[in-house]
Every structure is written in C-alpha cells, then in structure tokens.
C-alpha positions as protocol buffer text, in pm:
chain_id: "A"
residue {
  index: 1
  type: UNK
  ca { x: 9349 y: -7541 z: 8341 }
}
residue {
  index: 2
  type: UNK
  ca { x: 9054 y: -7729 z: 8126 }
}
residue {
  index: 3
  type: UNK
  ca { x: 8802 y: -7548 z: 8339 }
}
residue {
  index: 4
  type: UNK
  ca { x: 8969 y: -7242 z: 8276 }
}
residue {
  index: 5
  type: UNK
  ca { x: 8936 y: -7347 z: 7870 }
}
residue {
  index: 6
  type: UNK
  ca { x: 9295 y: -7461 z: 7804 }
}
residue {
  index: 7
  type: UNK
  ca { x: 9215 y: -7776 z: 7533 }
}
residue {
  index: 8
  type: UNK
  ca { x: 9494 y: -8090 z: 7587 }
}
residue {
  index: 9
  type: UNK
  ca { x: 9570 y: -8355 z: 7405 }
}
residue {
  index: 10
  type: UNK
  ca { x: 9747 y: -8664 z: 7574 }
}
residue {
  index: 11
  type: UNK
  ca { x: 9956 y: -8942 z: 7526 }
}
residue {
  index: 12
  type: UNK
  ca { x: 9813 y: -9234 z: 7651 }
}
residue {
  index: 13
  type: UNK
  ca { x: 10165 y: -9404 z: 7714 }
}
residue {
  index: 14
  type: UNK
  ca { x: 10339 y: -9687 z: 7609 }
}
residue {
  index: 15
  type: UNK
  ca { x: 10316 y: -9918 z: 7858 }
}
residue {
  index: 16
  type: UNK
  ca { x: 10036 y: -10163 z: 7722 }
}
residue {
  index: 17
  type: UNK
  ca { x: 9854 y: -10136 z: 8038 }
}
residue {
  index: 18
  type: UNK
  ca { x: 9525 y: -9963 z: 8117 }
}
residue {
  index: 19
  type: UNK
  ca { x: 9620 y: -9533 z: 8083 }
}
residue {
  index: 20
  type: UNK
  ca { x: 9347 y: -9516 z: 8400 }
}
residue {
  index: 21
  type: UNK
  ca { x: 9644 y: -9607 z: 8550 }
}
residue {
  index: 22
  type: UNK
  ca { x: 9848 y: -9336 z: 8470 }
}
residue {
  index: 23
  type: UNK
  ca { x: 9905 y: -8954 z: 8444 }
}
residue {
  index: 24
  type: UNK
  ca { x: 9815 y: -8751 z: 8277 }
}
residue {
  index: 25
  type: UNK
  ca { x: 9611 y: -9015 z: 8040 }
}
residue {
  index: 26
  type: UNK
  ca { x: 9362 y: -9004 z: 8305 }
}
residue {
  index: 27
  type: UNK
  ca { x: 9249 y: -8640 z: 8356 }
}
residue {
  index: 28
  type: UNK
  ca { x: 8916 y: -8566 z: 8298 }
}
residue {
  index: 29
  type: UNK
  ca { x: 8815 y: -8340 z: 8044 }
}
residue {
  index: 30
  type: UNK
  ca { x: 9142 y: -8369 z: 7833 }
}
residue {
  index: 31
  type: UNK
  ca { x: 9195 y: -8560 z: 7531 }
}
residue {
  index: 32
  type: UNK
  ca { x: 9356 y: -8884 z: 7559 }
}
residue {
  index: 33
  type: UNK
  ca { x: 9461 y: -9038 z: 7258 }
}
residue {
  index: 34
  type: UNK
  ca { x: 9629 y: -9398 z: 7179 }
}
residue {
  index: 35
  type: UNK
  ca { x: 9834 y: -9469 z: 6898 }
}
residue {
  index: 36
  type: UNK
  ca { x: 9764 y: -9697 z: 6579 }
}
residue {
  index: 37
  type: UNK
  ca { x: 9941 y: -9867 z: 6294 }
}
residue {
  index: 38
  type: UNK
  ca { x: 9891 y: -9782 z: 5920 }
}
residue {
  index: 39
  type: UNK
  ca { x: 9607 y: -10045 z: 5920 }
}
residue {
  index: 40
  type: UNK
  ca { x: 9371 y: -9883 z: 6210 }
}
residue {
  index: 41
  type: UNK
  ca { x: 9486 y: -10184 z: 6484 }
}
residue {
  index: 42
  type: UNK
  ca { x: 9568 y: -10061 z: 6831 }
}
residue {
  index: 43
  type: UNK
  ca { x: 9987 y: -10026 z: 6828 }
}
residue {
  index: 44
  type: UNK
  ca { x: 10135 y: -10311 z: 7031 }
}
residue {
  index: 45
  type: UNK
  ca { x: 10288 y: -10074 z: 7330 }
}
residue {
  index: 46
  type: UNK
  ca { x: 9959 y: -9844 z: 7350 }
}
residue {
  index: 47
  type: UNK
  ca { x: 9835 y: -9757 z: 7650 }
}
residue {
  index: 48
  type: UNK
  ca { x: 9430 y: -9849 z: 7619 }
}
residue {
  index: 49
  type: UNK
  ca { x: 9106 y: -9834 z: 7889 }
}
residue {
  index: 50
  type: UNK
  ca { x: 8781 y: -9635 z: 7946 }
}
residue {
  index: 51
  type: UNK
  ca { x: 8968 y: -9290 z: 7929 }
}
residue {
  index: 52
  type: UNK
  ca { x: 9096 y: -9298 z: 7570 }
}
residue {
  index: 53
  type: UNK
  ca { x: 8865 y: -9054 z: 7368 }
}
residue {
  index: 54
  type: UNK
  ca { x: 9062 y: -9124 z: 7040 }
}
residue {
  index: 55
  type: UNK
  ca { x: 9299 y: -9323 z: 6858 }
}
residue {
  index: 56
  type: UNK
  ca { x: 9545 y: -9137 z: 6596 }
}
residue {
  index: 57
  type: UNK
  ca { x: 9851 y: -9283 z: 6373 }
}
residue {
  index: 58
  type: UNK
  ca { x: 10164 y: -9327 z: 6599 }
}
residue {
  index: 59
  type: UNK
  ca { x: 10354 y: -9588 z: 6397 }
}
residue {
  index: 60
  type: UNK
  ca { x: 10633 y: -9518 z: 6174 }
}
residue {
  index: 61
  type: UNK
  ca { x: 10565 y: -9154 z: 6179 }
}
residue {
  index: 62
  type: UNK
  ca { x: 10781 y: -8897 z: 6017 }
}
residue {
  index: 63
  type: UNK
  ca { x: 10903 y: -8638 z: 6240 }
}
residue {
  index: 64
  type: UNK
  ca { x: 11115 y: -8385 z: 6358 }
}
residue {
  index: 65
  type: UNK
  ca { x: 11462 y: -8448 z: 6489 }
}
residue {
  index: 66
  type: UNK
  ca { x: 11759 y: -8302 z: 6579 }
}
residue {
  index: 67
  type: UNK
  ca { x: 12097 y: -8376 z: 6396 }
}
residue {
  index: 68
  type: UNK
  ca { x: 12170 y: -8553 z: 6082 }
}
residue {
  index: 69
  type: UNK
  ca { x: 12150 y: -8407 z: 5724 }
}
residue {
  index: 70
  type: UNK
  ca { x: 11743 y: -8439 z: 5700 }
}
residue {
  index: 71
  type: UNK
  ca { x: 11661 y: -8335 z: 6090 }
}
residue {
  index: 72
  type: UNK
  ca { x: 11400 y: -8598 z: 6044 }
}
residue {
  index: 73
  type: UNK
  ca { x: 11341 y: -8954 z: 6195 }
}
residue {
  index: 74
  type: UNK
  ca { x: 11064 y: -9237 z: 6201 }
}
residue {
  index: 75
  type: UNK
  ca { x: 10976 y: -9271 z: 6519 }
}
residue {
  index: 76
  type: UNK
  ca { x: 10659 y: -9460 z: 6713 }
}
residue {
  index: 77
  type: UNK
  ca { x: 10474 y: -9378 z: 7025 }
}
residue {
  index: 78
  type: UNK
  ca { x: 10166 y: -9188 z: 7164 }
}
residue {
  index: 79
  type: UNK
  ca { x: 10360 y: -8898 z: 7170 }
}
residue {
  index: 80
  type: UNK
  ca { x: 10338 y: -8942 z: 6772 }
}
residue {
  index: 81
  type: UNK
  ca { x: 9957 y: -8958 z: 6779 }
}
residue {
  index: 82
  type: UNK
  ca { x: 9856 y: -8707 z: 7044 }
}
residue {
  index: 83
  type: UNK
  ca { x: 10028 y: -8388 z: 6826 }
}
residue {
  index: 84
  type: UNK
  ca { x: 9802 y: -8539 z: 6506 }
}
residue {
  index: 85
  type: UNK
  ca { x: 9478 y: -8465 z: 6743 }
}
residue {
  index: 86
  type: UNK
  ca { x: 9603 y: -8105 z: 6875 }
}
residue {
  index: 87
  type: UNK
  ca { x: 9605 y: -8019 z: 6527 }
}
residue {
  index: 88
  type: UNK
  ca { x: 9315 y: -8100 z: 6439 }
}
residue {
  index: 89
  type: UNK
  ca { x: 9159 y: -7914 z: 6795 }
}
residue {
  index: 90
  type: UNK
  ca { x: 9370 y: -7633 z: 6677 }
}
residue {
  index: 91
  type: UNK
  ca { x: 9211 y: -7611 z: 6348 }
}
residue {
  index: 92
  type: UNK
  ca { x: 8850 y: -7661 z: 6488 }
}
residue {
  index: 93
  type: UNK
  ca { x: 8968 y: -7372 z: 6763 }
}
residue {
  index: 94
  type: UNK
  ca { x: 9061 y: -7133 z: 6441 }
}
residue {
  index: 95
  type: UNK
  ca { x: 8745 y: -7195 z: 6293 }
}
residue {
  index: 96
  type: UNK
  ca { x: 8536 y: -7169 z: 6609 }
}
residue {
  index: 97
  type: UNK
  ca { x: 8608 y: -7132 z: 6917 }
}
residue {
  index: 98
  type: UNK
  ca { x: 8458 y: -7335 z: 7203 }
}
residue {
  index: 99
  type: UNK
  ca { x: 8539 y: -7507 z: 7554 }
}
residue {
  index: 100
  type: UNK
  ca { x: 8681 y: -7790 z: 7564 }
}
residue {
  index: 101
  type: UNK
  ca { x: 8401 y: -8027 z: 7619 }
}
residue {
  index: 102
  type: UNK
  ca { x: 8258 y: -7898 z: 7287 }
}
residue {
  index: 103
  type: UNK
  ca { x: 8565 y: -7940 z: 7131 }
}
residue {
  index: 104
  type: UNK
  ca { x: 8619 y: -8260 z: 7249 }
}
residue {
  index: 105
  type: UNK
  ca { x: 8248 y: -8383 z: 7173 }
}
residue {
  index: 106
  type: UNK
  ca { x: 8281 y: -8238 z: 6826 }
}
residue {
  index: 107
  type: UNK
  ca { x: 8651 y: -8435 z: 6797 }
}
residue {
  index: 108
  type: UNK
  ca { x: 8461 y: -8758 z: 6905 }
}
residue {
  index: 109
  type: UNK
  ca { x: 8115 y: -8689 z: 6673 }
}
residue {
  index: 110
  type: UNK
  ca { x: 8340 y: -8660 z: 6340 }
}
residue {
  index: 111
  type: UNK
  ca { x: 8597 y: -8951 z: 6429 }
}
residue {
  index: 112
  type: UNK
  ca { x: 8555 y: -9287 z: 6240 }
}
residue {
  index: 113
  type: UNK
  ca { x: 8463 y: -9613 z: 6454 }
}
residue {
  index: 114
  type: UNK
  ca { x: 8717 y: -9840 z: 6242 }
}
residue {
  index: 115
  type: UNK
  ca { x: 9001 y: -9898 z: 6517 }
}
residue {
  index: 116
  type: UNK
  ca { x: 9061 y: -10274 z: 6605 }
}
residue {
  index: 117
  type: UNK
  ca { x: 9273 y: -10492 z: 6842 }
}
residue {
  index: 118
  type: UNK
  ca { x: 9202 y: -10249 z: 7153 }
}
residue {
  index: 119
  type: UNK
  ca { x: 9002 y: -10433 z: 7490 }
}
residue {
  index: 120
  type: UNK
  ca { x: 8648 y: -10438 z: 7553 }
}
residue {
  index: 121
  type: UNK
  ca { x: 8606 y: -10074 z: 7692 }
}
residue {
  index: 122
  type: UNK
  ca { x: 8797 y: -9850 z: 7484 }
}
residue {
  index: 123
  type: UNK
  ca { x: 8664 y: -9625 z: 7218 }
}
residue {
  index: 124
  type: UNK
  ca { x: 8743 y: -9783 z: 6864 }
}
residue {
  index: 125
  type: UNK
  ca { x: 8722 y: -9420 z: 6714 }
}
residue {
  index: 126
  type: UNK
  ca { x: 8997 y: -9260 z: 6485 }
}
residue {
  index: 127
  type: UNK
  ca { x: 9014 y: -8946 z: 6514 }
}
residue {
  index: 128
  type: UNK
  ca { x: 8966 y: -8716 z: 6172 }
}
residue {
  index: 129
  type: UNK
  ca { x: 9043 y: -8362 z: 6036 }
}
residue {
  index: 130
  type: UNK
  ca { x: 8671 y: -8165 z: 6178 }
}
C-alpha cells in the first residue's frame, strides 16, 4: 500500500516494550509514532525502539466518545497520538502532494528534538504542524 503512495500513521502500542517487536509499529515506510505527556517525556506504557519516527501528545487527550451528554472522554494511548500526526500528513498532503517518504522526511525535518525519558535509540523528535 505505501509503495503504491497510501501515507500511515501508527500506533506504536502500549506495551512498554520495543514496537520492533510488534505490528504494524514496525512496517517500513509508515509512520510510527509514540505517545507523550503534556511535558514532552515518553508516556509510561509507550511502545519505544529504532522504528519510532515521531512522538505526539497521547496523555489526557480529549476525544471523541460515544454516550453520555458531552460524547467526549479523556483518554491515553498511542492511538491518541498517531491521529495528531495523520493530521498533520493530511494537511502537508492538501498543500502538496508527495509520496510518502517525502512526506515522512518533511514530518521528521520540521519536528522538534525536545522528547525525553525514551531509550538510547529512539528518535526524541515531536512531531509539529508542517
């Protein structure tokens, strides 16, 4: 699907183990994105490792929800994170369109190296509106 110039963005689980480990954290060519807390610090359950391209917010997020009088809920998770970073690719898309490795080297070019608490081997870059 990537090859064919589908763009992803992935969870990278919640396990606290290395995503390499999993799928579908560890496709090539997708995006795979960790979650963080309000101050930048690698969320306690985030996956982590050498395929994470980017690290979004994925703690105490606002979302969606079904029932209730609000239909909303705080929830945490990568699955919080990774829809922050498909938003952003869809904006970039919108704006100009390119494959995915473009998109995903331009994603990784304008993110901010300010994430902390994550091993030695995995990106430290937040990713940012581009």
């Amino acid at each position: 699907a990537i090859s064919g110039g589908l763009h992803f963005s992935i969870s990278a689980g919640n396990s606290n183990i290395d995503a390499s480990r999993i799928s579908p954290a560890r496709v090539p060519g997708a995006n795979t994105v960790g979650a963080v807390d309000s101050n930048n610090r690698k969320a306690s359950f985030s996956n982590y490792g050498s395929v994470l391209d980017v690290w979004a917010p994925g703690v105490n997020i606002l979302s969606a929800w079904t029932g209730g009088t609000t239909r909303t809920n705080t929830m945490s998770g990568t699955s919080m994170a990774a829809p922050r970073v498909a938003g952003y690719i869809a904006v970039r898309i919108g704006k100009s369109n390119g494959t995915p490795a473009a998109i995903s080297s331009a994603l990784k070019a304008s993110a901010r190296a300010v994430v902390t608490g994550a091993s030695s081997g995995t990106t430290n870059l937040l990713a940012q509106p581009f």
